[in-house]
C-alpha positions as CSV (number, residue, x, y, z in Angstrom):
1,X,-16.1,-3.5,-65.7
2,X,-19.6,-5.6,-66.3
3,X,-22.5,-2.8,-66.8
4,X,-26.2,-3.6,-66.6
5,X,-28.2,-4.2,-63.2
6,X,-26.3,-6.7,-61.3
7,X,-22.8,-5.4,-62.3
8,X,-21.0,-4.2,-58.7
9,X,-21.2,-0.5,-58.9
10,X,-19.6,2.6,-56.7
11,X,-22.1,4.7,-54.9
12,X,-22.1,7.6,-52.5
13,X,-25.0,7.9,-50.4
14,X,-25.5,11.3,-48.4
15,X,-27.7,11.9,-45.4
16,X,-29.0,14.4,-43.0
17,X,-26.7,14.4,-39.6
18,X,-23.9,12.8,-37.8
19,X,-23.9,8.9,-37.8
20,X,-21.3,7.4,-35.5
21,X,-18.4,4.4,-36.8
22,X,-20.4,2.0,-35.9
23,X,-23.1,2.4,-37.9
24,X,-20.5,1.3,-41.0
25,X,-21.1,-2.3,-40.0
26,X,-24.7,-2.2,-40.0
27,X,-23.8,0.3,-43.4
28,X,-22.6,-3.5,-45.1
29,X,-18.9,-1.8,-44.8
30,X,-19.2,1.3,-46.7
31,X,-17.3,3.9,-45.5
32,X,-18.5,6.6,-43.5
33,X,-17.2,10.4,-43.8
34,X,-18.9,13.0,-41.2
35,X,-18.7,16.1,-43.7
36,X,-18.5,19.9,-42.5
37,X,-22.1,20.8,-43.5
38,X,-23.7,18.4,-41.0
39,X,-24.2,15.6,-43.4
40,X,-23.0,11.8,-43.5
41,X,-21.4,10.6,-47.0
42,X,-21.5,6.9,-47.2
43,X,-19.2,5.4,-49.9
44,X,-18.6,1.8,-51.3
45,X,-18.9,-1.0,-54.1
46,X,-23.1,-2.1,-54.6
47,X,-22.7,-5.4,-55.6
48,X,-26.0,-5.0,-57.7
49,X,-29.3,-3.0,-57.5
50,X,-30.7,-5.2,-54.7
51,X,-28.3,-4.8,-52.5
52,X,-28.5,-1.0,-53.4
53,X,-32.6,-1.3,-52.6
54,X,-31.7,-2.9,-49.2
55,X,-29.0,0.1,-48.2
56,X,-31.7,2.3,-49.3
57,X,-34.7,0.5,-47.0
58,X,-31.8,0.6,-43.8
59,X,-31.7,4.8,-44.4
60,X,-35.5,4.5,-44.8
61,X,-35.8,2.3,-41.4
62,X,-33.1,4.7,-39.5
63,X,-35.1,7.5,-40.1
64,X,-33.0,9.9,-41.8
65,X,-33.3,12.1,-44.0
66,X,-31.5,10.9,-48.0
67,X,-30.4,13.8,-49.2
68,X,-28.6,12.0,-52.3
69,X,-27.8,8.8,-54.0
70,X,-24.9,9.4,-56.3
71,X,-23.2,6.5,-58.7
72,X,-19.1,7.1,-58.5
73,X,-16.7,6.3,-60.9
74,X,-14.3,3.9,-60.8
75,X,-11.2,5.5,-59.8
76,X,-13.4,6.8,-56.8
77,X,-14.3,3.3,-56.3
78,X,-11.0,1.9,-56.5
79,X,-9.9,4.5,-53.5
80,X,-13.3,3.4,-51.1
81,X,-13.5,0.0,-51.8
82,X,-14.9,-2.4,-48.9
């Protein structure tokens, strides 16, 4: 795998409530796992850190709370992939 800023890279975004399916699509396809605790995990391949910016400005523009932006490895990735 390519490293460096514009290498695709896994990421697990996690946020503050319940977002329906739907919002996957608007997500760029990352997939979207209602946990236990109240939170949404959203998981996929970041093709580079602009496109990782402009996932970022979309939770920002929502208007939910991030609770965490977590790079995955690339077994994970390999199971979540878009």
């Amino acid at each position: 795998m390519t490293t460096g800023p514009h290498a695709p890279m896994g990421y697990e975004l996690r946020i503050e409530g319940h977002l329906d399916e739907h919002w996957s699509t608007w997500f760029d396809g990352l997939a979207l796992t209602l946990e236990g605790d109240g939170t949404t995990t959203l998981r996929g391949v970041v093709t580079d850190q602009s496109e990782l910016h402009g996932l970022l400005a979309k939770v920002r523009d929502l208007g939910v709370t991030l609770i965490s932006v977590t790079p995955i490895n690339s077994d994970h990735q390999q199971q979540h992939r878009r």
